[in-house]
C-alpha positions as CSV (number, residue, x, y, z in Angstrom):
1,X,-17.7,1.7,-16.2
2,X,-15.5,1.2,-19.3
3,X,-11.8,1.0,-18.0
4,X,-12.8,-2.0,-15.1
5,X,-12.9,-5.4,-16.1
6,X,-16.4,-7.2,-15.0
7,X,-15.0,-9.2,-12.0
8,X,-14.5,-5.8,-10.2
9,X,-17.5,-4.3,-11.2
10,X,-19.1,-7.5,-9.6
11,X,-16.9,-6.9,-6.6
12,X,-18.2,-3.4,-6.2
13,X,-21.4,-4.2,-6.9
14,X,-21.5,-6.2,-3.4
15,X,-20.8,-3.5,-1.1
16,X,-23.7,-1.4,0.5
17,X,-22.3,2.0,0.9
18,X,-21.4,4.0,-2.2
19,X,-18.0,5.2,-1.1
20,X,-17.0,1.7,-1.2
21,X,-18.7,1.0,-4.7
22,X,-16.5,3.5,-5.5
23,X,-13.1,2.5,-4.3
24,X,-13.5,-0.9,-5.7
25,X,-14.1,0.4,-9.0
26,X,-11.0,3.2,-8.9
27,X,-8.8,0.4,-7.6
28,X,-9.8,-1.9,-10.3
29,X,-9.1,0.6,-13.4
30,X,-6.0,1.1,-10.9
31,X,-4.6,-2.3,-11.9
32,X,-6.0,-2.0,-15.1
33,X,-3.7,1.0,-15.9
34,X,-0.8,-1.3,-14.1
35,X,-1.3,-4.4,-15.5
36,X,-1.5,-3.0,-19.3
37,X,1.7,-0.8,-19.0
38,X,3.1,-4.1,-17.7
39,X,2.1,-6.5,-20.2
40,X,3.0,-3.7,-22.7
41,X,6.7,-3.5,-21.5
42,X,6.9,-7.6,-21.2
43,X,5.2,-8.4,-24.2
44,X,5.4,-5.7,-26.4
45,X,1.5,-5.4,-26.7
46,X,-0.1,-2.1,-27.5
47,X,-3.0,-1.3,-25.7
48,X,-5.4,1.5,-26.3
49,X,-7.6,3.7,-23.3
50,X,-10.4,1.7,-24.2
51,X,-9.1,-1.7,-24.0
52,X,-10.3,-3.3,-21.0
53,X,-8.6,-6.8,-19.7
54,X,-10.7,-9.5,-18.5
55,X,-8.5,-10.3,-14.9
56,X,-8.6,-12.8,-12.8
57,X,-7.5,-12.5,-8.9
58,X,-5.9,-16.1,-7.4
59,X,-5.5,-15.4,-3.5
60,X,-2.6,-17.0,-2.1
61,X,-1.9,-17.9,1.6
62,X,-2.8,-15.4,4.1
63,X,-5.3,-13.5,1.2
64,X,-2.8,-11.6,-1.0
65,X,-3.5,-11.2,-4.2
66,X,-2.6,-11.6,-7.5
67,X,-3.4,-11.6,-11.2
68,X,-3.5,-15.1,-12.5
69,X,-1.0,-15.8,-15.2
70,X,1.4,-12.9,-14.3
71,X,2.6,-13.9,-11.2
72,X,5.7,-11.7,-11.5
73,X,2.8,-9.2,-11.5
74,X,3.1,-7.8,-8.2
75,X,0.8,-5.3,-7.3
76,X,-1.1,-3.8,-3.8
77,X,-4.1,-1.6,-3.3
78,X,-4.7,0.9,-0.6
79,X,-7.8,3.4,0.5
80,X,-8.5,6.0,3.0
81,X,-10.7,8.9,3.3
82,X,-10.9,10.3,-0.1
83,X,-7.8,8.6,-1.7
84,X,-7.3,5.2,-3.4
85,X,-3.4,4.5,-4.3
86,X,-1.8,1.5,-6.4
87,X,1.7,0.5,-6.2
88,X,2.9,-2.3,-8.9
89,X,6.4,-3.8,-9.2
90,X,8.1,-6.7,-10.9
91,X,8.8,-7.9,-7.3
92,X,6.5,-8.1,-4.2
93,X,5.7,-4.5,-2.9
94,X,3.1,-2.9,-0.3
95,X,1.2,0.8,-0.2
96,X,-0.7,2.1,2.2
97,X,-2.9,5.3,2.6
98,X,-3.6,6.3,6.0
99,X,-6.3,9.1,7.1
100,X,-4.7,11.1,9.9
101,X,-7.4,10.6,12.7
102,X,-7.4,8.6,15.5
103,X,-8.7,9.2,18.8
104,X,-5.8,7.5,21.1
105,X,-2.6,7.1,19.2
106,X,-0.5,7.3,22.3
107,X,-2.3,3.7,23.6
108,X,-1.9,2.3,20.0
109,X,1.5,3.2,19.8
110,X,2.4,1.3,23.2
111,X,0.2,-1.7,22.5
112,X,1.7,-2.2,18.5
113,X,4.7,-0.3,17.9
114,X,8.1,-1.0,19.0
115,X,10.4,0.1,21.8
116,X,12.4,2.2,19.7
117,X,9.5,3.5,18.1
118,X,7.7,4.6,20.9
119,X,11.0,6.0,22.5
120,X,11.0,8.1,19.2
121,X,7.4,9.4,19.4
122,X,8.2,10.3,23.4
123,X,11.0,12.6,22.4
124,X,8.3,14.6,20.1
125,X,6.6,17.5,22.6
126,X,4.5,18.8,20.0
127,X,1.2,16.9,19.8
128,X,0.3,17.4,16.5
129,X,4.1,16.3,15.3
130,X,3.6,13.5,17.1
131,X,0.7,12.5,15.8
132,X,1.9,12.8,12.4
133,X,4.8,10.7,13.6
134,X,2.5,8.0,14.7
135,X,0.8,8.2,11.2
136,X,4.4,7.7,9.4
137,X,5.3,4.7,11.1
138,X,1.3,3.2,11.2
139,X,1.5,3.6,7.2
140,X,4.8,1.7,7.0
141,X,4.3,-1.0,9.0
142,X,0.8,-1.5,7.0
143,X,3.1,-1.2,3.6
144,X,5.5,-3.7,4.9
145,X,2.9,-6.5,6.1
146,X,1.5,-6.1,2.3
147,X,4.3,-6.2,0.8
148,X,5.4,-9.6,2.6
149,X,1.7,-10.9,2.7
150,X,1.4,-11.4,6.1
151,X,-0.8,-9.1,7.1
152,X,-2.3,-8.7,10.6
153,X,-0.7,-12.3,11.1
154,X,2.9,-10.1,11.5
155,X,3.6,-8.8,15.4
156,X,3.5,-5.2,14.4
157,X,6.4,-4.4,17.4
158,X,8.8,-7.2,15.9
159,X,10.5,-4.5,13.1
160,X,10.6,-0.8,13.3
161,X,11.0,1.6,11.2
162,X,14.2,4.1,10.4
163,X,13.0,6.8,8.9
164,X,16.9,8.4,8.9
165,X,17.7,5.7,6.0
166,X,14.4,4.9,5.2
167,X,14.5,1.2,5.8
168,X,12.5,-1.6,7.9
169,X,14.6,-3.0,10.1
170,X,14.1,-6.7,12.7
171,X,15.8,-9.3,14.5
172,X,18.9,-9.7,16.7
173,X,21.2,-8.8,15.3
174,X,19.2,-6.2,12.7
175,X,19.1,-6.5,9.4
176,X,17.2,-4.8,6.6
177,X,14.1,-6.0,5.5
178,X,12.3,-3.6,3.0
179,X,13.0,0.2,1.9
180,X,10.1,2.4,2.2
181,X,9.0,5.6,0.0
182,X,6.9,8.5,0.8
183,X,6.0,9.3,-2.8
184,X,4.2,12.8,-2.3
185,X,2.4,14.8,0.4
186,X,-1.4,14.0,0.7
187,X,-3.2,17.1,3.0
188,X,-4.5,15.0,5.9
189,X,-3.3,11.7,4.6
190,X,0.2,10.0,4.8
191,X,1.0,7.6,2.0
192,X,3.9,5.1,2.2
193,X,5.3,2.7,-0.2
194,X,7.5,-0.5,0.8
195,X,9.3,-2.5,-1.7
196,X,12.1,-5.3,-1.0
197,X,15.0,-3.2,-3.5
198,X,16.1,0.3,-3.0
199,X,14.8,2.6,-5.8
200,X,14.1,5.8,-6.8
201,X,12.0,4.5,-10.3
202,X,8.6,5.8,-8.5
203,X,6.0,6.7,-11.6
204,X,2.8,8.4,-10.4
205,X,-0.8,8.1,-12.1
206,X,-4.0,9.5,-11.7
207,X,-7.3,7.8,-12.8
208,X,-9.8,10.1,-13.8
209,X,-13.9,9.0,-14.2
């Protein structure tokens, strides 16, 4: 595995099932990628597809991670299914890539989402729109916990999402608390970025092995 650095193969090499060998190791030449068109733009450092940096992950409180001495590094993983997606940002920022299939998304919906959430999923009649609804929001409240590092610590019904303005939204009375992006269309997946800055500089890369 040339383009991951030997901590993630180590990583990978802990898991039992292959699938997630293999999302450990795509993530890992995921912030590879990142992290050397980072240092490249900060440091003016040319770096060639074979170039491999030796990375080390500090963990700060509540497990989010980061790449020790770039701490204005700001990077999060996501996988699902058959997809494994990177977002990276010079300030803290949160992807998610969710599967569309759940057995029960009207009880999960009541039990984690807010009331204006749920009112917005009631007015859907179409079950399969509403399902896809229920993914939407699901993926952004998962982008927005990573991108603040508090994971499943955060009450997931204590901010909702607007998808008119594209915003996370909480508190009394509301203010904005993230933007999100839905980069591109994944067939049976929904993929959501959240970042604390409104912008439309949203680069796409594919990893290819």
């Amino acid at each position: 595995m040339k383009r991951v650095d030997k901590t993630r193969i180590e990583k990978a090499s802990r898991f039992k099932r292959l699938p997630d060998k293999v999302c450990s190791l795509v993530g890992g030449a995921l912030v590879q990628n990142a992290l050397k068109d980072y240092i490249a733009e900060n440091e003016a450092r040319k770096f060639s597809s074979e170039d491999v940096l030796d990375i080390s992950y500090v963990l700060v409180e509540n497990g989010k991670p980061y790449v020790k001495n770039y701490p204005s590094f700001h990077f999060s993983l996501s996988h699902s299914g058959d997809y494994v997606a990177l977002a990276a940002a010079g300030i803290p920022v949160g992807i998610d890539v969710q599967e569309e299939r759940v057995s029960d998304s009207d009880k999960l919906a009541e039990r984690f989402f807010s009331e204006k959430e749920n009112e917005m999923l009631r007015k859907i009649a179409d079950d399969e729109e509403r399902s896809h609804m229920f993914f939407r929001i699901w993926s952004a409240k998962e982008a927005y916990i990573k991108m603040t590092g508090h994971g499943l610590q955060e009450d997931l019904s204590g901010f909702h999402i607007s998808f008119d303005d594209m915003e996370i939204r909480r508190g009394s009375p509301e203010v904005t608390a993230g933007y999100i992006i839905e980069p591109l269309p994944l067939i049976g997946n929904v993929l959501t970025v959240c970042i604390g800055e409104r912008t439309d500089n949203i680069n796409l890369n594919e990893v290819v092995f």
